[in-house]
N, C-alpha and C positions, 0 to 999 in steps of 0.2 A: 417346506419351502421357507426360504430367510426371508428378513425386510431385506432391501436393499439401500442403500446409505444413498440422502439426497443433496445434491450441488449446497454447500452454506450462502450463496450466493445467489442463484436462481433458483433452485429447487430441484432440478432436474436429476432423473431417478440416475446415477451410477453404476456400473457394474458391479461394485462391491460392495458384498454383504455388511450388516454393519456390525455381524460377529470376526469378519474377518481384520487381522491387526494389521494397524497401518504401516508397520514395514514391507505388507505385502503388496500394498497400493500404490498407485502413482496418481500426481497430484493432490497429495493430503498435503496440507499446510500446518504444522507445530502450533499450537495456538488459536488457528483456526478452525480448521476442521478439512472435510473433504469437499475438494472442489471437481466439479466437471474440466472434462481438456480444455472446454470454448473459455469459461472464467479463469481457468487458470492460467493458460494461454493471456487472455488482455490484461490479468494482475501482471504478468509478468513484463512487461515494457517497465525498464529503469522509469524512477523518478527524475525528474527534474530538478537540480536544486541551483541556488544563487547566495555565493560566499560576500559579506559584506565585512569588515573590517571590524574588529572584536571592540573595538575603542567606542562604537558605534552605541554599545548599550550604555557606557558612561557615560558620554557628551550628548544621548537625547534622553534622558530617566522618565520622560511623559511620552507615553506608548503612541500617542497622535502626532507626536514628533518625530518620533522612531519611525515610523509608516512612512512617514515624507520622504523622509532623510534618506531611507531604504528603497523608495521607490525614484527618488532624485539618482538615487550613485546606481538602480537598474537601467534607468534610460541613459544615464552616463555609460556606462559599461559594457552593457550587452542588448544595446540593441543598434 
Protein backbone atom coordinates (compact mmCIF):
# COMPACT_ATOMS: atom_id res chain seq x y z
CA UNK A 1 0.00 0.00 0.00
CA UNK A 2 1.30 3.66 -0.97
CA UNK A 3 1.51 6.89 1.15
CA UNK A 4 -0.90 8.99 0.11
CA UNK A 5 0.12 12.80 -0.83
CA UNK A 6 -1.24 15.30 1.97
CA UNK A 7 -3.18 18.80 1.16
CA UNK A 8 0.38 21.54 1.21
CA UNK A 9 -2.12 23.49 2.81
CA UNK A 10 -4.13 21.73 5.37
CA UNK A 11 -2.83 18.57 5.53
CA UNK A 12 -5.53 16.52 4.56
CA UNK A 13 -4.95 13.03 3.15
CA UNK A 14 -5.62 13.20 -0.96
CA UNK A 15 -6.39 10.51 -3.21
CA UNK A 16 -3.25 10.49 -4.61
CA UNK A 17 -0.45 8.51 -4.21
CA UNK A 18 2.69 10.32 -3.87
CA UNK A 19 4.30 7.97 -6.30
CA UNK A 20 1.80 8.89 -8.72
CA UNK A 21 2.96 11.98 -11.23
CA UNK A 22 1.39 15.05 -11.03
CA UNK A 23 0.06 15.04 -14.64
CA UNK A 24 -2.18 12.46 -13.30
CA UNK A 25 -3.63 14.65 -10.50
CA UNK A 26 -5.85 17.33 -10.42
CA UNK A 27 -5.24 20.28 -8.17
CA UNK A 28 -1.50 19.98 -7.84
CA UNK A 29 -0.12 23.53 -8.12
CA UNK A 30 3.64 24.05 -10.03
CA UNK A 31 5.59 25.23 -7.42
CA UNK A 32 3.48 24.37 -4.80
CA UNK A 33 2.56 21.05 -4.35
CA UNK A 34 -0.70 19.17 -4.05
CA UNK A 35 -3.59 20.64 -2.79
CA UNK A 36 -7.11 19.11 -1.55
CA UNK A 37 -10.36 20.30 -3.96
CA UNK A 38 -11.59 22.46 -0.58
CA UNK A 39 -7.86 24.52 -0.65
CA UNK A 40 -7.73 24.51 -3.95
CA UNK A 41 -11.09 25.63 -4.56
CA UNK A 42 -10.63 29.12 -1.99
CA UNK A 43 -6.90 29.55 -3.63
CA UNK A 44 -8.60 29.96 -6.56
CA UNK A 45 -10.82 33.25 -6.29
CA UNK A 46 -8.82 35.96 -8.38
CA UNK A 47 -6.84 38.50 -6.51
CA UNK A 48 -7.66 41.77 -5.95
CA UNK A 49 -5.49 44.26 -7.14
CA UNK A 50 -5.36 48.32 -7.27
CA UNK A 51 -3.40 50.13 -10.34
CA UNK A 52 -1.93 53.45 -9.16
CA UNK A 53 -0.04 55.62 -11.45
CA UNK A 54 3.69 54.66 -12.15
CA UNK A 55 4.92 58.31 -11.54
CA UNK A 56 3.64 57.62 -8.07
CA UNK A 57 7.12 55.84 -7.12
CA UNK A 58 9.17 58.89 -8.22
CA UNK A 59 7.19 61.76 -6.57
CA UNK A 60 6.92 59.81 -3.13
CA UNK A 61 10.79 57.97 -2.88
CA UNK A 62 9.88 57.56 1.21
CA UNK A 63 7.75 54.44 1.52
CA UNK A 64 5.63 56.28 4.33
CA UNK A 65 4.65 58.63 1.86
CA UNK A 66 4.02 56.29 -0.85
CA UNK A 67 1.40 54.42 1.56
CA UNK A 68 -0.56 57.73 2.02
CA UNK A 69 -0.36 58.87 -1.35
CA UNK A 70 -1.66 55.30 -2.41
CA UNK A 71 -4.10 54.85 0.07
CA UNK A 72 -5.29 58.88 -0.72
CA UNK A 73 -5.69 58.04 -4.71
CA UNK A 74 -7.69 54.37 -3.05
CA UNK A 75 -10.32 56.35 -1.31
CA UNK A 76 -10.25 58.76 -4.32
CA UNK A 77 -10.89 56.07 -6.89
CA UNK A 78 -12.42 53.05 -5.72
CA UNK A 79 -14.41 53.45 -3.24
Amino acid sequence: MENKDRCVMCGVETPYDVSTHVDYRYNYVDGIGQMCANCHRKGSNPIEHVSIPKEYIHLFPNDMELGGAVRQFYNQHYK
